[in-house]
N, CA, C and O atoms as a CHARMM CRD file, in Angstrom:
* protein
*
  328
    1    1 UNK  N     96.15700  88.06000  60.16200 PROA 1      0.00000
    2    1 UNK  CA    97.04400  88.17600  61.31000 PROA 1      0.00000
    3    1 UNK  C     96.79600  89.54200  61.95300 PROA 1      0.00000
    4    1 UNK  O     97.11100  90.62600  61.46200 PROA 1      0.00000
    5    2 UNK  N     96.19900  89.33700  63.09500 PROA 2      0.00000
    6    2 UNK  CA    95.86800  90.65800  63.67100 PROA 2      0.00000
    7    2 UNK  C     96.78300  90.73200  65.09000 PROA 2      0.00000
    8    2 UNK  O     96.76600  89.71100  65.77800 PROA 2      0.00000
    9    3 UNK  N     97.53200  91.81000  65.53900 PROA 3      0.00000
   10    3 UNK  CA    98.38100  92.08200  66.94600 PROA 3      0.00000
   11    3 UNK  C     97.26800  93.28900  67.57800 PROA 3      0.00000
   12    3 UNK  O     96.61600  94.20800  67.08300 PROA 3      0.00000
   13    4 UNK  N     97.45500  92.73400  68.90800 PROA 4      0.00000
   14    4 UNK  CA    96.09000  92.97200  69.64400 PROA 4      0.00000
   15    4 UNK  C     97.44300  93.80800  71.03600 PROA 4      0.00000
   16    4 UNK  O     98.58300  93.34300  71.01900 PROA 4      0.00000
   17    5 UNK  N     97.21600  94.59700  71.74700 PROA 5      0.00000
   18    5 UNK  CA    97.74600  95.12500  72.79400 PROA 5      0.00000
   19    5 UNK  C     96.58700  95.57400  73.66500 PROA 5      0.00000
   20    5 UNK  O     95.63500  96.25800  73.28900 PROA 5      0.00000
   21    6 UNK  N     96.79600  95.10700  74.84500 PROA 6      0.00000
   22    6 UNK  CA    96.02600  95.16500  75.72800 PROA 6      0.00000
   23    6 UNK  C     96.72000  95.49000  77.13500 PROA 6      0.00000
   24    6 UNK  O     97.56000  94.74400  77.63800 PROA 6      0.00000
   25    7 UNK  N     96.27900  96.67300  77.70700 PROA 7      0.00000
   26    7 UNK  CA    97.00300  97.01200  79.38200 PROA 7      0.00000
   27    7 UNK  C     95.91000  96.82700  79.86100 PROA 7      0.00000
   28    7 UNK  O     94.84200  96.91400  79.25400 PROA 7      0.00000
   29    8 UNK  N     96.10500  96.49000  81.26100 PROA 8      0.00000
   30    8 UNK  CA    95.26400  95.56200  82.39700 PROA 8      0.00000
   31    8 UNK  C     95.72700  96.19000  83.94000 PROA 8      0.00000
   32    8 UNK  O     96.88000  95.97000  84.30900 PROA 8      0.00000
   33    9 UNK  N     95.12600  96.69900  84.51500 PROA 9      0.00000
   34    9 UNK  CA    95.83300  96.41200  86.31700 PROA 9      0.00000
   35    9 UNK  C     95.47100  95.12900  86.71100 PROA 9      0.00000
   36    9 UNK  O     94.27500  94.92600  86.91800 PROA 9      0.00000
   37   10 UNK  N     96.54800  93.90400  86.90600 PROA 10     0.00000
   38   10 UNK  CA    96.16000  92.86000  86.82900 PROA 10     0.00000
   39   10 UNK  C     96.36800  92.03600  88.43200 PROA 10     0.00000
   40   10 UNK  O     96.01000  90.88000  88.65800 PROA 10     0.00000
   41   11 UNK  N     97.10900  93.07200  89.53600 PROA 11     0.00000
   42   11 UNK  CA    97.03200  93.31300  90.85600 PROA 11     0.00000
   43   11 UNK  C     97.51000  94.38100  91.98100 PROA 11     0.00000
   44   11 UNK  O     98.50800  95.10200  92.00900 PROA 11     0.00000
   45   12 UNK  N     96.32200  94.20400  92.99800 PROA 12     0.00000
   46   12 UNK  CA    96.43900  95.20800  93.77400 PROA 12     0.00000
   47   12 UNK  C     96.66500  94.85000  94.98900 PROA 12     0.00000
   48   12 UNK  O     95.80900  94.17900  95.56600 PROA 12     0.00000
   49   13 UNK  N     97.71900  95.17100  95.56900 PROA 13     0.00000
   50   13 UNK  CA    98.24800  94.76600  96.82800 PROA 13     0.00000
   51   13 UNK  C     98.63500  95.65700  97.86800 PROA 13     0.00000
   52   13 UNK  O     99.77700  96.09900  97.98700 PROA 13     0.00000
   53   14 UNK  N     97.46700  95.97600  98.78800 PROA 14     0.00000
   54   14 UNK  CA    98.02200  96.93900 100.17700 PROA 14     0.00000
   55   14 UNK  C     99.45500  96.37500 101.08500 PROA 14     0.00000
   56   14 UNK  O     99.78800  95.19800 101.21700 PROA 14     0.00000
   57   15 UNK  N     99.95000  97.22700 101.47900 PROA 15     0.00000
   58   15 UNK  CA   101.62600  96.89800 101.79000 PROA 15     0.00000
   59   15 UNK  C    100.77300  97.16800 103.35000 PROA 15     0.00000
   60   15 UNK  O     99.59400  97.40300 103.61500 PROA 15     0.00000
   61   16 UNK  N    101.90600  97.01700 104.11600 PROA 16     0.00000
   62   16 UNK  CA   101.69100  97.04800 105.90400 PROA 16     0.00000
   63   16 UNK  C    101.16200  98.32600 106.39900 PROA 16     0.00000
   64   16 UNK  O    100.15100  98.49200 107.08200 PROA 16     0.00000
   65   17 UNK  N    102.09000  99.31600 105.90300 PROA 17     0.00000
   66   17 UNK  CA   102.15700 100.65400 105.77700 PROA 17     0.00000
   67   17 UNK  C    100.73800 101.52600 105.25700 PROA 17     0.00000
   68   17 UNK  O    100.68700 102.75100 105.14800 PROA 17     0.00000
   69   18 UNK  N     99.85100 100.76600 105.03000 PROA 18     0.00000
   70   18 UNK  CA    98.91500 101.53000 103.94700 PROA 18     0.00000
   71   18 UNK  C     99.27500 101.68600 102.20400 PROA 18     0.00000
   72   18 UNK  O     98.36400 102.02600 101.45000 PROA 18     0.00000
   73   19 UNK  N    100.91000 101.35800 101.56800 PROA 19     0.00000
   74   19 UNK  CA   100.94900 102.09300 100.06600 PROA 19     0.00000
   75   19 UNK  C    100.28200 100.98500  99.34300 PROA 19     0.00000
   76   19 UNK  O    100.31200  99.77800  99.58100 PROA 19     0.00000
   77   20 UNK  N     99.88600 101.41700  98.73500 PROA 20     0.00000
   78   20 UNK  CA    99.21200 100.59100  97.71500 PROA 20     0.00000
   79   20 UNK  C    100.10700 100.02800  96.32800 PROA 20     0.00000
   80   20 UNK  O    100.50200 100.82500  95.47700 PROA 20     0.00000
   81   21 UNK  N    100.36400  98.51900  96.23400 PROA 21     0.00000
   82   21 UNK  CA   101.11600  98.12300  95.22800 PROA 21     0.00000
   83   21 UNK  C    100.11400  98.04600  93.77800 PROA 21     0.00000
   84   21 UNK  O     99.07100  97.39100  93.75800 PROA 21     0.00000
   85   22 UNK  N    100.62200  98.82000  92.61000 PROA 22     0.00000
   86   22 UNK  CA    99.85400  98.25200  91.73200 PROA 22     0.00000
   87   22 UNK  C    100.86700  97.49700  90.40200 PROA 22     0.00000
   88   22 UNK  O    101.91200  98.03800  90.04000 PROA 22     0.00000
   89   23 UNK  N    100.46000  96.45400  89.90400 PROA 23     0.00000
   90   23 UNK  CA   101.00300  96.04000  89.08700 PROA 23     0.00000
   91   23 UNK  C    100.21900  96.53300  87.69100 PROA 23     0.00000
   92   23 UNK  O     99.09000  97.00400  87.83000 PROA 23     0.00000
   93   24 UNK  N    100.71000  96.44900  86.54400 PROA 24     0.00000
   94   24 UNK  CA    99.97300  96.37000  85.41200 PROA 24     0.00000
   95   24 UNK  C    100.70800  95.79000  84.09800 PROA 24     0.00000
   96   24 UNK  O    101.75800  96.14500  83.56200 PROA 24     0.00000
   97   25 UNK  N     99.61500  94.57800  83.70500 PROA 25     0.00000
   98   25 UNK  CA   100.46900  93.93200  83.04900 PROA 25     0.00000
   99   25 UNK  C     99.69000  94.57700  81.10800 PROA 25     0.00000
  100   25 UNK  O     98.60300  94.95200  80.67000 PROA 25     0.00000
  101   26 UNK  N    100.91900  94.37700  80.63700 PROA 26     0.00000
  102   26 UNK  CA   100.76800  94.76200  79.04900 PROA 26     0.00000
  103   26 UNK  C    100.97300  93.48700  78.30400 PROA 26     0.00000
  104   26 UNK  O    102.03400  92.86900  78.21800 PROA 26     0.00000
  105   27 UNK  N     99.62700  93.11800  77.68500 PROA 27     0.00000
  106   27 UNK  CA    99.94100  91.80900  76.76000 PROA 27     0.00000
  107   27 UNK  C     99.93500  92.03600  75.12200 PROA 27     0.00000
  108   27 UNK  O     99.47100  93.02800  74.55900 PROA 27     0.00000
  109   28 UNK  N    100.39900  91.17800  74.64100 PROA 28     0.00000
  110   28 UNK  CA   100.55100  91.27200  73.02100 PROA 28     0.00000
  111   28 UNK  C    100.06700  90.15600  72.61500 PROA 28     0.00000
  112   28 UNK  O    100.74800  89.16000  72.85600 PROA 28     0.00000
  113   29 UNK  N     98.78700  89.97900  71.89600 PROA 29     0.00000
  114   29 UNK  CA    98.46600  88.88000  71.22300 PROA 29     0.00000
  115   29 UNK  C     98.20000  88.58400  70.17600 PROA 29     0.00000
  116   29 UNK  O     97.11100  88.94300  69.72800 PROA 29     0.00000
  117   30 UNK  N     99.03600  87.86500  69.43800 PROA 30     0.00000
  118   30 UNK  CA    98.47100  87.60000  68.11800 PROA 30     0.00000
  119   30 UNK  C     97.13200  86.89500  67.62500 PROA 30     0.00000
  120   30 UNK  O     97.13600  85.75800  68.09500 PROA 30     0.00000
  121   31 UNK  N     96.07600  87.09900  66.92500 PROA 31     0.00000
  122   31 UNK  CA    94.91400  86.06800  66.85400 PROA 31     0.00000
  123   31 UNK  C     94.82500  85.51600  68.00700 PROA 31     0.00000
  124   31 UNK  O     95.39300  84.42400  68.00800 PROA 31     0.00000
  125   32 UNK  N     94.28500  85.83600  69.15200 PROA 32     0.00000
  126   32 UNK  CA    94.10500  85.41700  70.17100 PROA 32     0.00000
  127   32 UNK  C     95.57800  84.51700  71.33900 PROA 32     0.00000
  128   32 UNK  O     95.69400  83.91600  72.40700 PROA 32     0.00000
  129   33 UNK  N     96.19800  84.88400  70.46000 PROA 33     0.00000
  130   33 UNK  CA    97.40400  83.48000  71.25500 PROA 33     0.00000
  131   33 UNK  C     98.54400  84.70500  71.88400 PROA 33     0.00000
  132   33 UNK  O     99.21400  85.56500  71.31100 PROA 33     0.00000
  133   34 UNK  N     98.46500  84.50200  72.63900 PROA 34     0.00000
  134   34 UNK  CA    99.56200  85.48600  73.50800 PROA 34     0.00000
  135   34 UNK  C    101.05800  85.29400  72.88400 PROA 34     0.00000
  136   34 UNK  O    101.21600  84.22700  72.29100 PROA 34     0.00000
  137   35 UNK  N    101.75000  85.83900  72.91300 PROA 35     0.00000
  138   35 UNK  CA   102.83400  86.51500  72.55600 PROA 35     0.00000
  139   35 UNK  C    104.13700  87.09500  73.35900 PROA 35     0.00000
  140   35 UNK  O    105.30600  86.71100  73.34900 PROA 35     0.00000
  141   36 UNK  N    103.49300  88.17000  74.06100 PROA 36     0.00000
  142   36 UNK  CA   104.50000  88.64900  75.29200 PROA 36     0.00000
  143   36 UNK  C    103.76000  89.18900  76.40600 PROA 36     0.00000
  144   36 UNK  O    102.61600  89.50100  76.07700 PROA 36     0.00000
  145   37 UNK  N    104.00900  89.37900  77.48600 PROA 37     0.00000
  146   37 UNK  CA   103.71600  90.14100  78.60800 PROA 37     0.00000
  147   37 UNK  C    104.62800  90.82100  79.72900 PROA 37     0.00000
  148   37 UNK  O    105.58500  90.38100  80.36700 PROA 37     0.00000
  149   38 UNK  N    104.10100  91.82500  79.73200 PROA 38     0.00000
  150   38 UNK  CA   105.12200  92.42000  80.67700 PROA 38     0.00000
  151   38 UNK  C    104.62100  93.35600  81.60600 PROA 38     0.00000
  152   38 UNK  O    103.65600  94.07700  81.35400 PROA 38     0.00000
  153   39 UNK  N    105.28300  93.37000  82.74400 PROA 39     0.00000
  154   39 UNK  CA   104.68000  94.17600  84.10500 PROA 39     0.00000
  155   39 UNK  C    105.70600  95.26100  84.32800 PROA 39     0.00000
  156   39 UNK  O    106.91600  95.14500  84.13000 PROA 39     0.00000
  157   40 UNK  N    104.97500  96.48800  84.82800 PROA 40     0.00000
  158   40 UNK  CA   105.34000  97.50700  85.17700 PROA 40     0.00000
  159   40 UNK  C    104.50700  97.26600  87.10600 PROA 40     0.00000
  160   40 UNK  O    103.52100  96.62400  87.46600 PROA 40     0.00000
  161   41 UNK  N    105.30900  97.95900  87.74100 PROA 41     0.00000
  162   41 UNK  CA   104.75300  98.32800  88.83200 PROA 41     0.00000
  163   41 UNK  C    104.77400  99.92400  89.65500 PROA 41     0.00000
  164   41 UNK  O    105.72100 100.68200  89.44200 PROA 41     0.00000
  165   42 UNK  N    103.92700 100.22400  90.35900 PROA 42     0.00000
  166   42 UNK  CA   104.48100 101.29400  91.09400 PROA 42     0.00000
  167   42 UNK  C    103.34400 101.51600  92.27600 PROA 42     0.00000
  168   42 UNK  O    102.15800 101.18900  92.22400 PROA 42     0.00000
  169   43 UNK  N    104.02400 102.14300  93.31500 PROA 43     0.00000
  170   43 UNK  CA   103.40300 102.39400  94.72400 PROA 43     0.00000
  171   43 UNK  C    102.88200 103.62700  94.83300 PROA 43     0.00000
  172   43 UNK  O    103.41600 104.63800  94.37600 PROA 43     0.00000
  173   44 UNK  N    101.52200 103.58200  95.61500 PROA 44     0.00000
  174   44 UNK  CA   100.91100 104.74200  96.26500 PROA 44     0.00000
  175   44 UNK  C    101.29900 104.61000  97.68300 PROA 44     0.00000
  176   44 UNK  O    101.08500 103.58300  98.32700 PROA 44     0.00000
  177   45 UNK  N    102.00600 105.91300  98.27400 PROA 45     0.00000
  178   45 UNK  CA   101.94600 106.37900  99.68900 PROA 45     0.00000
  179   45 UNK  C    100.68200 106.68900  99.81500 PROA 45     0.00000
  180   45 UNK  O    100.01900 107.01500  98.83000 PROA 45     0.00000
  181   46 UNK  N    100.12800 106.62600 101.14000 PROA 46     0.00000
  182   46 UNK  CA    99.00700 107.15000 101.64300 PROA 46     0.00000
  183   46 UNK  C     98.82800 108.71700 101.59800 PROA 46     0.00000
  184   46 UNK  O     99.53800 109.66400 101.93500 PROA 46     0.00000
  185   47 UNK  N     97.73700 108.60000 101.11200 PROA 47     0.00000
  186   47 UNK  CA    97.49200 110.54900 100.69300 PROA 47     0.00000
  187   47 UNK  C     98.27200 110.91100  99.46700 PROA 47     0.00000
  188   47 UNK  O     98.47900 111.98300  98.89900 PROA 47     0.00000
  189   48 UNK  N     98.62100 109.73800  99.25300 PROA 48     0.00000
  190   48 UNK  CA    99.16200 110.21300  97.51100 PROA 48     0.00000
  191   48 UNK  C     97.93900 110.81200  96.47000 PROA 48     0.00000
  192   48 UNK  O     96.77100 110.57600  96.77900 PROA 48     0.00000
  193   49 UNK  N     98.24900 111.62500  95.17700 PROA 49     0.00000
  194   49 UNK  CA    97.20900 112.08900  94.06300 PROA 49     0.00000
  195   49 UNK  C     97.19000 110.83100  93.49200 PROA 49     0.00000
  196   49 UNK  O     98.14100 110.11600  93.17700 PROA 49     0.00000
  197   50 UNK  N     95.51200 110.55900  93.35200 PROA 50     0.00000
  198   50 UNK  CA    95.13900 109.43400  92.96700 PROA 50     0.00000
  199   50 UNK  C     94.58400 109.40000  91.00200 PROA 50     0.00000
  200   50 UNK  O     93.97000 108.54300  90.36600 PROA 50     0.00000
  201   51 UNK  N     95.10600 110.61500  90.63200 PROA 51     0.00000
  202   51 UNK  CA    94.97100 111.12700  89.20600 PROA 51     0.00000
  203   51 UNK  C     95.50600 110.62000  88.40400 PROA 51     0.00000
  204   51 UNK  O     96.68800 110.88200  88.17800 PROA 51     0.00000
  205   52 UNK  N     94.84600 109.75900  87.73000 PROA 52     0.00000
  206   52 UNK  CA    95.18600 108.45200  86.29600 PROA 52     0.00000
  207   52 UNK  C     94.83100 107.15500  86.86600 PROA 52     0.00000
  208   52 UNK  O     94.62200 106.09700  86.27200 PROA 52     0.00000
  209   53 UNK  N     94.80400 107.36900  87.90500 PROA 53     0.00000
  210   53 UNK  CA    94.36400 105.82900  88.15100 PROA 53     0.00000
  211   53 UNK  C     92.82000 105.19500  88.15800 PROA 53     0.00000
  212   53 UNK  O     91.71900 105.74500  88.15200 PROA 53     0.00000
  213   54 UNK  N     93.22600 103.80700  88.17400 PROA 54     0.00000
  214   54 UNK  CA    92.19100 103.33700  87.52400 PROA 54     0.00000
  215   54 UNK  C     90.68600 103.57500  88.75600 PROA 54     0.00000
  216   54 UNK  O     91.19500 104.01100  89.78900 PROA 54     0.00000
  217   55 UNK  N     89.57800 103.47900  88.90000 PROA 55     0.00000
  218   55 UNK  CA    88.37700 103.16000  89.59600 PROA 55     0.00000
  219   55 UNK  C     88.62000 102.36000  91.00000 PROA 55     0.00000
  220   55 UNK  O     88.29600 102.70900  92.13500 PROA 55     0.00000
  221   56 UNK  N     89.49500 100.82400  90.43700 PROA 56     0.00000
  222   56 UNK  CA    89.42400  99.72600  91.06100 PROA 56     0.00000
  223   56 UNK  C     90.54200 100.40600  92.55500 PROA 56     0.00000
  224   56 UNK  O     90.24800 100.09900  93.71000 PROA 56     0.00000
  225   57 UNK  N     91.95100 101.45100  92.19300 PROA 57     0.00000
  226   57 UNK  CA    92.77200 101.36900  92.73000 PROA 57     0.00000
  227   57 UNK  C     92.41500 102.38400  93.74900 PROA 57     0.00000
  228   57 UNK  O     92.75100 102.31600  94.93100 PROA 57     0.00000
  229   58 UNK  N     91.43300 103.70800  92.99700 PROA 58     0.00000
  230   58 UNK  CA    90.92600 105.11400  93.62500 PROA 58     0.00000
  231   58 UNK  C     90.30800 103.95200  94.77800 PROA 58     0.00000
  232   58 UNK  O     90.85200 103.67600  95.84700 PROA 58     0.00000
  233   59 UNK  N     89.10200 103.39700  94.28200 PROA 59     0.00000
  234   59 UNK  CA    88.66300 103.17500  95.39200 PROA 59     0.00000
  235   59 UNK  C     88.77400 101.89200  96.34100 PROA 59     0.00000
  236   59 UNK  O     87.67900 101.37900  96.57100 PROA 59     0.00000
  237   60 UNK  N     89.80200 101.31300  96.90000 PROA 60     0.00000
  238   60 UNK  CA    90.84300 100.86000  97.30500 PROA 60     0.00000
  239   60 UNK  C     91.82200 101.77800  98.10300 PROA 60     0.00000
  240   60 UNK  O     92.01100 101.55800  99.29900 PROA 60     0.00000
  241   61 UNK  N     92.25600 102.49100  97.65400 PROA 61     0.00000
  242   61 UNK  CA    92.83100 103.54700  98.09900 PROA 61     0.00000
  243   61 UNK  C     91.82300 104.29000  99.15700 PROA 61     0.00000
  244   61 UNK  O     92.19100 104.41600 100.32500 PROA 61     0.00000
  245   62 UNK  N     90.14900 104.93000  98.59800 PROA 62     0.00000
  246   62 UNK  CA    89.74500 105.64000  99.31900 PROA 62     0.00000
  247   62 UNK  C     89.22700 104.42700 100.77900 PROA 62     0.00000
  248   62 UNK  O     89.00300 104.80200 101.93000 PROA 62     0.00000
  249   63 UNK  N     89.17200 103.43400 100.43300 PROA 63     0.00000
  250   63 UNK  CA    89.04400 102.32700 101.64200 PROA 63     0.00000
  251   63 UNK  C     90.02700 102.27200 102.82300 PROA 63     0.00000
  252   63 UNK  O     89.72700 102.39100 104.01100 PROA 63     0.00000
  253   64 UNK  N     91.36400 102.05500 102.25400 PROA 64     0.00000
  254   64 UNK  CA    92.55500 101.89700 102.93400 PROA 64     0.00000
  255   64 UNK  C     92.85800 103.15400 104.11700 PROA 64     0.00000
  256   64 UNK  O     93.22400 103.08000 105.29000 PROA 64     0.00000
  257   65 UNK  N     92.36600 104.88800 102.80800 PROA 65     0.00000
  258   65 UNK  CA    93.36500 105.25900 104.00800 PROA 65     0.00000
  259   65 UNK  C     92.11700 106.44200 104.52000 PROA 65     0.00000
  260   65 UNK  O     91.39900 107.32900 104.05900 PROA 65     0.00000
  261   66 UNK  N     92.52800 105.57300 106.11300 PROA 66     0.00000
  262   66 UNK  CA    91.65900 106.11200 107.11500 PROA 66     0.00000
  263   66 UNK  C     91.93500 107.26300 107.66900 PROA 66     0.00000
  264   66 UNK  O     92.93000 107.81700 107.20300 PROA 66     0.00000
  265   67 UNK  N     91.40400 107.78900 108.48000 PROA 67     0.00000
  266   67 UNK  CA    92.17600 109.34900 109.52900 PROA 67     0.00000
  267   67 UNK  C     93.50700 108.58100 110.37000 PROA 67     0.00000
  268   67 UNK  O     94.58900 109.10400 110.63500 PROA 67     0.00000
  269   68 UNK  N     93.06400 107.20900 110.68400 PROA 68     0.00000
  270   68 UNK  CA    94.37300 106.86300 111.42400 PROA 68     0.00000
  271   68 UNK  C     95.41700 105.79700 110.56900 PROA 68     0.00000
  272   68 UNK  O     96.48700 105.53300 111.11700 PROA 68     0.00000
  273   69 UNK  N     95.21200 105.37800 109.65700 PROA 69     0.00000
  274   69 UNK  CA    96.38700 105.07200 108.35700 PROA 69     0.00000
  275   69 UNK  C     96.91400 106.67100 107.80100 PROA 69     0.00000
  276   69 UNK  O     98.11300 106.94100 107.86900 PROA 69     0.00000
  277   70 UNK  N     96.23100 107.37000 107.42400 PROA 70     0.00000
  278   70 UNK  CA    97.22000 109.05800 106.73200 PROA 70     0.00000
  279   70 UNK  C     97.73100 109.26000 108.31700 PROA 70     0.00000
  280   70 UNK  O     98.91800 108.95600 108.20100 PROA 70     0.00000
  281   71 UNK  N     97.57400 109.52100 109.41200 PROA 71     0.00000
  282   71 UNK  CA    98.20400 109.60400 110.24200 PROA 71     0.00000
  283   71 UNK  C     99.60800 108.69600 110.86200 PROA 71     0.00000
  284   71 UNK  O    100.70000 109.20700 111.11100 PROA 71     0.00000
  285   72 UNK  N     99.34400 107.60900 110.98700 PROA 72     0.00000
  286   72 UNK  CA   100.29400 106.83900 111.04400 PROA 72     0.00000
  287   72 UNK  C    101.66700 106.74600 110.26100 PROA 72     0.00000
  288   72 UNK  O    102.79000 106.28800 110.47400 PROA 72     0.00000
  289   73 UNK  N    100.89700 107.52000 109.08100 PROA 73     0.00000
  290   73 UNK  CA   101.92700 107.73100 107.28700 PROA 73     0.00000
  291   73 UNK  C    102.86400 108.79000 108.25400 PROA 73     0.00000
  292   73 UNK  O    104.01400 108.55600 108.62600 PROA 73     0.00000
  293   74 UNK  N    102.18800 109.82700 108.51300 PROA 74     0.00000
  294   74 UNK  CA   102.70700 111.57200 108.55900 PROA 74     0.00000
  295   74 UNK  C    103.52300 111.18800 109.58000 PROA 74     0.00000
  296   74 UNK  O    104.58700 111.80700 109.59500 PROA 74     0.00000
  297   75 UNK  N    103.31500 109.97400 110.86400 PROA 75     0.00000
  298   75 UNK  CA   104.04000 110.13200 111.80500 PROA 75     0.00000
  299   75 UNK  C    105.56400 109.09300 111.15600 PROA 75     0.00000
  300   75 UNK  O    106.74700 109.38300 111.33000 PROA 75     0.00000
  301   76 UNK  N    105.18100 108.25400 110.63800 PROA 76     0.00000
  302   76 UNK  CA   106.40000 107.63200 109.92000 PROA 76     0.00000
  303   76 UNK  C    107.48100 108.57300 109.26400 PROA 76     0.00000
  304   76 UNK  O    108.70100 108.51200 109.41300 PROA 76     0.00000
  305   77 UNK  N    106.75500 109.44700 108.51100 PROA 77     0.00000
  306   77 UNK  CA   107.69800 110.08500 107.51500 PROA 77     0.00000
  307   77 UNK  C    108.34500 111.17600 109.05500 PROA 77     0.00000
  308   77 UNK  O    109.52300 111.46900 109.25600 PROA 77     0.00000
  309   78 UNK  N    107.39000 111.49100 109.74300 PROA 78     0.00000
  310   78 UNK  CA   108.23000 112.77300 110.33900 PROA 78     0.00000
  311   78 UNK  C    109.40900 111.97200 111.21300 PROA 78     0.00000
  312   78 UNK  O    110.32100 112.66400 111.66500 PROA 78     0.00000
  313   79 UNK  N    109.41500 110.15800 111.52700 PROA 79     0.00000
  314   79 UNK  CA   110.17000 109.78700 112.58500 PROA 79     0.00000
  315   79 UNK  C    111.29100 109.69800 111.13400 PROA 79     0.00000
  316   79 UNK  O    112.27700 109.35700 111.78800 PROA 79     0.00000
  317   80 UNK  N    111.63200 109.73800 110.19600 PROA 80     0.00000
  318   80 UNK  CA   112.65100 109.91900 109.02900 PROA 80     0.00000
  319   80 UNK  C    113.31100 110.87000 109.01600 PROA 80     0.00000
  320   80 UNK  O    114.48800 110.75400 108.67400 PROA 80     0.00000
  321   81 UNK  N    112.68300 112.38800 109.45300 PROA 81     0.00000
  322   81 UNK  CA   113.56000 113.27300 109.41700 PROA 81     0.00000
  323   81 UNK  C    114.83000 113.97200 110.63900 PROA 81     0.00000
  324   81 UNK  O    114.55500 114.13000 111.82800 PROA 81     0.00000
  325   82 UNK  N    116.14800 114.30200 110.05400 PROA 82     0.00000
  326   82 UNK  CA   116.52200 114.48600 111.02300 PROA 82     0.00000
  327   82 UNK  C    116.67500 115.74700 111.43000 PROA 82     0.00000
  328   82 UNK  O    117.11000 115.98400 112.55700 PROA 82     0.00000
């Protein structure tokens, strides 16, 4: 009887905005037969530090955000402040 744990980014989903959704799912399997799974998620803003993340998301990220997506970001956040 062997328990096997395995983390995965198992999807990546650009939002309207440019942030980048990532899911990552954590499985538990016993002898091959699954067990449990569970998802964590969390968002990249544009021009966010892309430090820990995986290859697939960096570059995804370096695709997404253009001179005029980080711009579009900066002008969003500044129409937020009052």
């Amino acid at each position: 009887m062997a328990l096997n744990k395995t983390i995965v980014v198992d999807r990546i989903e650009v939002l309207e905005m440019g942030q980048i959704q990532v899911r990552t799912a954590t499985v538990i399997d016993e002898d091959g037969i699954q067990i449990s799974r569970t998802f964590h998620r969390h968002v990249l803003n544009p021009g966010a530090d892309l430090t820990g993340q995986t290859d697939r998301v960096t570059g995804i990220a370096n695709a997404t955000w253009t001179a005029e997506v980080l711009s579009d970001w900066e002008a969003f956040l500044a129409s937020l402040e009052i």
